[in-house]
C-alpha positions as CSV (number, residue, x, y, z in Angstrom):
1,X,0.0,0.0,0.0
2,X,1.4,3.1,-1.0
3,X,1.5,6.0,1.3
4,X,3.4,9.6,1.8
5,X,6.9,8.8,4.2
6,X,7.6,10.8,7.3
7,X,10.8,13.1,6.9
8,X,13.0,14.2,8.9
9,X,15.6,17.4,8.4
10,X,18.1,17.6,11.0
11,X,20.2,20.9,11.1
12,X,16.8,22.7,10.4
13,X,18.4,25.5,11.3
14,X,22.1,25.9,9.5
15,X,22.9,27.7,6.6
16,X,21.8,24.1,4.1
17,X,19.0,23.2,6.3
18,X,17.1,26.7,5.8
19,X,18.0,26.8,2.1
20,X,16.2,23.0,2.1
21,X,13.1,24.1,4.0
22,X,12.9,26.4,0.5
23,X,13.6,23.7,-1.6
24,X,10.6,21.2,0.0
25,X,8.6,24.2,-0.1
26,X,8.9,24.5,-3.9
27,X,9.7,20.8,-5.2
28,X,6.8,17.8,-6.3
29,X,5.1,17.0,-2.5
30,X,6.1,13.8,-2.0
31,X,5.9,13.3,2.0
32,X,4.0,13.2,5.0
33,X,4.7,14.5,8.0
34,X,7.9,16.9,7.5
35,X,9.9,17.0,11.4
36,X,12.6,19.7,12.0
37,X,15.3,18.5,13.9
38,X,18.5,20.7,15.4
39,X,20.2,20.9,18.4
40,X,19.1,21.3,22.0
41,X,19.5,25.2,21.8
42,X,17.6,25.6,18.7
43,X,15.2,23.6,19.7
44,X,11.6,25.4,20.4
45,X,12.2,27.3,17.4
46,X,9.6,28.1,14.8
47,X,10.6,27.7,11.0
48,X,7.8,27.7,8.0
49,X,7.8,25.1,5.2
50,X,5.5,24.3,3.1
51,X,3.0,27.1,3.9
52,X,3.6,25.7,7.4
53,X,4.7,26.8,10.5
54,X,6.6,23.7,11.9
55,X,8.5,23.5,15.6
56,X,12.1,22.5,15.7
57,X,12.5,19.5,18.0
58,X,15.8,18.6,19.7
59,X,18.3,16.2,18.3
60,X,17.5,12.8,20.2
61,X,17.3,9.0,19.1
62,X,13.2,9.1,20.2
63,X,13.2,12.1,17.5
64,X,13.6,9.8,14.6
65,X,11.0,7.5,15.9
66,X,8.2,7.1,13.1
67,X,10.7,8.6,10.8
68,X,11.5,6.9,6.9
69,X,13.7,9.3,5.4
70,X,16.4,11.6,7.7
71,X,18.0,14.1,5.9
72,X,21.2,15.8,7.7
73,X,22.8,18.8,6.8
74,X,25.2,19.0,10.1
75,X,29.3,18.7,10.6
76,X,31.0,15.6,10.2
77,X,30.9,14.8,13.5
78,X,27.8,15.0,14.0
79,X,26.5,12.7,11.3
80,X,29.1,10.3,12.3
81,X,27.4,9.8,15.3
82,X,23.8,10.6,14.7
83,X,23.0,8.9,10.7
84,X,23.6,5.5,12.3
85,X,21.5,6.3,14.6
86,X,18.5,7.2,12.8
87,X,19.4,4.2,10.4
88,X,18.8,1.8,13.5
89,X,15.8,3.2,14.5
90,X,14.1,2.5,11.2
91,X,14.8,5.5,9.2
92,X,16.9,5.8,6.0
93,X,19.5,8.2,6.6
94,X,20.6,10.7,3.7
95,X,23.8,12.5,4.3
96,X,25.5,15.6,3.5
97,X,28.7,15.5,5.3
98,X,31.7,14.4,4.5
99,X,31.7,11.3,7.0
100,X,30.6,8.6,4.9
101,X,31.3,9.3,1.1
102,X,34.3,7.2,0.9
103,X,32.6,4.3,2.7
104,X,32.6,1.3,0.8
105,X,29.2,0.6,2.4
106,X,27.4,3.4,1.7
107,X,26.5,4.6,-2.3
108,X,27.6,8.2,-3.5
109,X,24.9,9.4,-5.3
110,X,23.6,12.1,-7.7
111,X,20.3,11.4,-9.4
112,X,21.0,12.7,-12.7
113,X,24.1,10.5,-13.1
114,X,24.2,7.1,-10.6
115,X,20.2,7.4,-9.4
116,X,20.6,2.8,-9.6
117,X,22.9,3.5,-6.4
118,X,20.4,4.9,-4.3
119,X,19.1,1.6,-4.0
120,X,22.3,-0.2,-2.7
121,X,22.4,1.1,0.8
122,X,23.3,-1.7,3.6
123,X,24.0,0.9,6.6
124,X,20.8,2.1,5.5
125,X,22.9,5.3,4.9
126,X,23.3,7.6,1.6
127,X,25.8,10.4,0.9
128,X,25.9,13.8,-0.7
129,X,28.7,14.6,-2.5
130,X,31.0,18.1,-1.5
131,X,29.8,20.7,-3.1
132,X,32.9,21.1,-5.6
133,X,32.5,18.1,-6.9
134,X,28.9,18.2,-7.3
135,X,29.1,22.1,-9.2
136,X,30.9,19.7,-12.2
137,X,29.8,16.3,-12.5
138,X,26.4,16.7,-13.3
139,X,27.8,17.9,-16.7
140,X,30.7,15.5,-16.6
141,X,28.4,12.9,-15.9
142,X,26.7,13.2,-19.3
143,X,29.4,13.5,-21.4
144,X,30.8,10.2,-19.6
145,X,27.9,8.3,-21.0
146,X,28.9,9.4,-24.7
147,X,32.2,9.7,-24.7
148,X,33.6,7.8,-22.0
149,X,35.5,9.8,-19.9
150,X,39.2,9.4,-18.7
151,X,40.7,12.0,-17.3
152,X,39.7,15.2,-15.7
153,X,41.9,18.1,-15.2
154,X,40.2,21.0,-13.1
155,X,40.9,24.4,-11.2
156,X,38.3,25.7,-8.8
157,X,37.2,29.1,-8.3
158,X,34.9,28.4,-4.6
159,X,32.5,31.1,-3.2
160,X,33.2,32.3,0.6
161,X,30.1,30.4,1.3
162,X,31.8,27.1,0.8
163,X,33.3,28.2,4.2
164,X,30.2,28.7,5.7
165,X,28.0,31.4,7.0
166,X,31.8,32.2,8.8
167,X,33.0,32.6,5.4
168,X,30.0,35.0,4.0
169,X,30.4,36.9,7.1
170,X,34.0,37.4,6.7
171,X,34.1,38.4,3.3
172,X,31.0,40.4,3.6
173,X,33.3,42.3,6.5
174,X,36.4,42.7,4.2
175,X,34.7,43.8,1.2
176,X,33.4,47.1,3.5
177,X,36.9,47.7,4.8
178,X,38.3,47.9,1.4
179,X,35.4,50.0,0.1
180,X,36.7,53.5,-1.2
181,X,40.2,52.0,0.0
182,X,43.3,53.0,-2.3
183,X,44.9,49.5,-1.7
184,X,46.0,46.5,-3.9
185,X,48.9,48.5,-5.9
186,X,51.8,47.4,-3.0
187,X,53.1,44.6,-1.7
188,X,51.0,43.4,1.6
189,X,48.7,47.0,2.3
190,X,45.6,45.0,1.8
191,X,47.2,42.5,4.8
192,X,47.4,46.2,6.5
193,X,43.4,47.2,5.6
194,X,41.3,43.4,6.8
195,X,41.3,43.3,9.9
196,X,40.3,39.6,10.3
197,X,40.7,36.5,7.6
198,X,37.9,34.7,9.2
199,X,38.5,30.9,8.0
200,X,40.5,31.8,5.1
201,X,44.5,32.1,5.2
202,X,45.0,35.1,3.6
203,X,42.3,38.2,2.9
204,X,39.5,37.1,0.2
205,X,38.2,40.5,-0.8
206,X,40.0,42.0,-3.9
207,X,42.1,39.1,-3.5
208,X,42.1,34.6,-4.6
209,X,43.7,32.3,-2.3
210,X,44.9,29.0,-3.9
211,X,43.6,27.2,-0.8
212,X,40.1,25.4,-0.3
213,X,40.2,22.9,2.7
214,X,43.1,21.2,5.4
215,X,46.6,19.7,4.7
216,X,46.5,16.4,2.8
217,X,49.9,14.1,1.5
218,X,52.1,15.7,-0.9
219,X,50.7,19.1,-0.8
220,X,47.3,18.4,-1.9
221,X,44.0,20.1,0.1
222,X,41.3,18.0,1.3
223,X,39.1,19.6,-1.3
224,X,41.5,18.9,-4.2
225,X,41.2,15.3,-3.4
226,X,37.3,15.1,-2.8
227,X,37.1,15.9,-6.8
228,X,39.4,13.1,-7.4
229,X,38.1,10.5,-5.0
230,X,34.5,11.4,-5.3
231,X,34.2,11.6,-8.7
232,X,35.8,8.3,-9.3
233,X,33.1,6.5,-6.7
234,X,30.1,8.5,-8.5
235,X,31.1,8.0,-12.0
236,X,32.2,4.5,-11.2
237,X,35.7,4.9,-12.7
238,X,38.0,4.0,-9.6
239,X,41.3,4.6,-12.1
240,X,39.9,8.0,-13.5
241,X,43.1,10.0,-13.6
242,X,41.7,13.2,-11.6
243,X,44.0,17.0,-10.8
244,X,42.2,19.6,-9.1
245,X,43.4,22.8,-7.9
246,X,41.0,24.5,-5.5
247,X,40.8,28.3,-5.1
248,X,38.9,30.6,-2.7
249,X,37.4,34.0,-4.8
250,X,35.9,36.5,-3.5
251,X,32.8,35.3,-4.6
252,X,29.3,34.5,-1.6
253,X,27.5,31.8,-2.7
254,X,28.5,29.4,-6.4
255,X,31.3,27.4,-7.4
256,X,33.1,27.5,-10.5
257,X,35.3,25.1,-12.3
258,X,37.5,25.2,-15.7
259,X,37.2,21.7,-17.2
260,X,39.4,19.7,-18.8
261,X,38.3,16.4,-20.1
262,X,39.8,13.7,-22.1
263,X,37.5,10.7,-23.5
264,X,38.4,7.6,-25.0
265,X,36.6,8.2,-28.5
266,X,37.2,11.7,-30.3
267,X,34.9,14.5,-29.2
268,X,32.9,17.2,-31.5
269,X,32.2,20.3,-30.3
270,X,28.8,20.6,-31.5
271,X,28.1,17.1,-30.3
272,X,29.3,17.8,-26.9
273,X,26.9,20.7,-26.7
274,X,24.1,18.9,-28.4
275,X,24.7,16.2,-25.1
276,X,24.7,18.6,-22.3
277,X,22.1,20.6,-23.8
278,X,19.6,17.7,-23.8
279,X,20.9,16.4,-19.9
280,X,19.0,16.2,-17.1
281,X,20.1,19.0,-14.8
282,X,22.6,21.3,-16.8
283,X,21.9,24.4,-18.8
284,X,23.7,25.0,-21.8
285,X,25.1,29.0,-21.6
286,X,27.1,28.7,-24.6
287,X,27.7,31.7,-27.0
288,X,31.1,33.7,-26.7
289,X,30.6,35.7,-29.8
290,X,28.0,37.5,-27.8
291,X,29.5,37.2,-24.4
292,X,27.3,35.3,-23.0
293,X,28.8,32.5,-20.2
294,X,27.6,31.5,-17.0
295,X,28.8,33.7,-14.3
296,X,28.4,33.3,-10.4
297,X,26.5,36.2,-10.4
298,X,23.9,35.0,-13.0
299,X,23.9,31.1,-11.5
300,X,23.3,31.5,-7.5
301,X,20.0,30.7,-6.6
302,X,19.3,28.7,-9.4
303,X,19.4,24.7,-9.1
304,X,21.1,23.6,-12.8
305,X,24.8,22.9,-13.3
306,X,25.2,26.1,-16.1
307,X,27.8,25.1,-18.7
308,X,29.3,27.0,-21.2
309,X,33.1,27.7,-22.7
310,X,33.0,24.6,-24.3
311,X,35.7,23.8,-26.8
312,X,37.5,20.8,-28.4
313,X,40.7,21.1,-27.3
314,X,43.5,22.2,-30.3
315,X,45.9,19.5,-28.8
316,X,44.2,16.5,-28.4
317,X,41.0,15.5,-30.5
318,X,39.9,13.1,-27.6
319,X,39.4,16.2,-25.4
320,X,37.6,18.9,-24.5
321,X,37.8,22.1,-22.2
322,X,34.7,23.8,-20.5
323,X,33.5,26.2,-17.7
324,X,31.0,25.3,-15.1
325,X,28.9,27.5,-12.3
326,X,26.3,26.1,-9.6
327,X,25.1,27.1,-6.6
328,X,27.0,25.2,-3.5
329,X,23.9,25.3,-1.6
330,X,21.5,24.1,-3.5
331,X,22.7,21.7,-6.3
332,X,26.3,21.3,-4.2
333,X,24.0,20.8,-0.8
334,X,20.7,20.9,-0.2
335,X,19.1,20.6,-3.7
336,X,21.0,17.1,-4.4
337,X,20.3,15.6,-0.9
338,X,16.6,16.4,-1.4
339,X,17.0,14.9,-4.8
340,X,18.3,11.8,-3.2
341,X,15.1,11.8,-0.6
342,X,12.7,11.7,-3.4
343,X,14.1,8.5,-4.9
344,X,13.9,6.7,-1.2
345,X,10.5,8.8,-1.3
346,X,9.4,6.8,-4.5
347,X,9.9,3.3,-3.0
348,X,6.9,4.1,-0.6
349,X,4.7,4.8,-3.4
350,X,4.7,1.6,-4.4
């Protein structure tokens, strides 16, 4: 018998959990009851969804009791400790931290390119992909399944947001202390103007940091090798030969990436454009005798991956080079973990 599942959204209240109680407000109604979940100091809170007004109630393993579908949009610790819990008390627990991606036992997934994975689950848990990785493979994703991808060269351009609401707030802060400022013509006098760097290791505003995460092996960022490692699990390729270089701009909310890709069979422009034009999820932005690109500015708040700049590569006729934009909180976040819900959501409707 087919019925509407209960949901549950724990970290209501963060930066991704109020951008998701947008995103069930607007998407297909496909559940029940909807329960806010955050922690104990949050808790008592009123938060609207669905035309709704909707109390959030603490974080506590009684709280998923009743519950089908937990989404969590919390730290890493927090999920580590809490999805298993939800999972044992019946519900099935959708993840977008980084503490279970790389788990063998628990599927990667985004809809538009591995949706088949949803289904293999035996923690009863799912993950989210970072939000770099997921700005690009949507796109990347759809020209695997035509060309057959096999390497992936890529530098980053990451909005302050991918810091978190510390990193809006921060950059937000230095961008009115170098307002009307005669600085960034000498050596270190915007160092002299910011005050405070906030998460970031040097100033952000009027400034790009070729930084995006912690200390890995061999000088690598954690965020350089989340585009390698996740985008080998996702696109099932676990020998895909992957570079990133991650870099903070001084831009608030959507990441950007300059693509290249190289494919086992030779790759046509127009073909290439005639494939992501036609995918699930991306819109093509594609005509530089006009000017017109995706841009940060023109993506945020919209849910496609925005594609444009593509080229076949002069050097190489098995590759290609393009630019990609999306919003890191809601296709690199909370729009790809609701996505995720909906196909657990589906099972219950028989």
């Amino acid at each position: 018998m087919s019925r509407k599942p209960t949901l549950a959204v724990v970290g209501a209240t963060g930066a991704v959990g109020t951008v998701m109680l947008d995103i069930l407000s607007t998407r297909p109604n496909v559940w029940g009851e909807i329960r806010l979940i955050a922690s104990k100091r949050s808790a008592g809170k009123k938060l609207m969804c669905r035309g709704e007004e909707l109390t959030v109630i603490e974080l506590t393993p009684e709280a998923f009791d009743g519950v089908d579908v937990a989404m969590f949009d919390v730290p890493d610790e927090v999920s580590a400790e809490w999805a298993p819990i939800a999972a044992a008390r019946g519900a099935i627990a959708v993840d977008n931290s980084g503490a279970f991606r790389m788990d063998k036992d628990v599927p990667l997934v985004v809809p538009e390119v591995n949706p088949e994975q949803a289904k293999i689950r035996p923690k009863g848990i799912i993950s989210n992909p970072n939000c770099t990785t997921l700005s690009m493979i949507v796109a990347i994703g759809a020209l695997h399944r035509k060309y057959e991808l096999e390497e992936l060269v890529v530098a980053s351009y990451q909005a302050a947001s991918g810091a978190g609401q510390s990193g809006i707030d921060t950059l937000r802060k230095q961008l009115v202390e170098v307002a009307g400022q005669d600085v960034g013509d000498q050596p270190g006098d915007l160092r002299n103007v910011v005050s405070d760097q906030g998460p970031f290791p040097a100033p952000l505003a009027m400034n790009v940091i070729p930084w995006a995460g912690s200390l890995k092996d061999a000088g690598y960022s954690s965020e350089e090798l989340k585009v390698r490692n996740e985008s080998r699990k996702i696109l099932g390729l676990p020998e895909l030969k992957v570079s990133a270089t991650c870099v903070r701009v001084p831009v608030v909310t959507t990441h950007s990436l300059a693509v290249h890709a190289k494919f086992a069979s030779k790759v046509n422009r127009e073909d290439a454009q005639a494939a992501l034009r036609d995918a699930a999820g991306v819109k093509l932005v594609d005509d530089p005798e006009h000017h017109i690109f995706p841009t940060p500015a023109d993506v945020v708040g919209t849910d496609p991956t925005w594609v444009g700049r593509v080229r076949a590569s002069l050097d190489n006729p098995n590759a290609i080079d393009l630019f990609v934009c999306g919003d890191n909180l809601r296709k690199g976040a909370a729009l790809n973990t609701a996505q995720i819900a909906e196909l657990v959501a589906a099972e219950f409707a028989g």
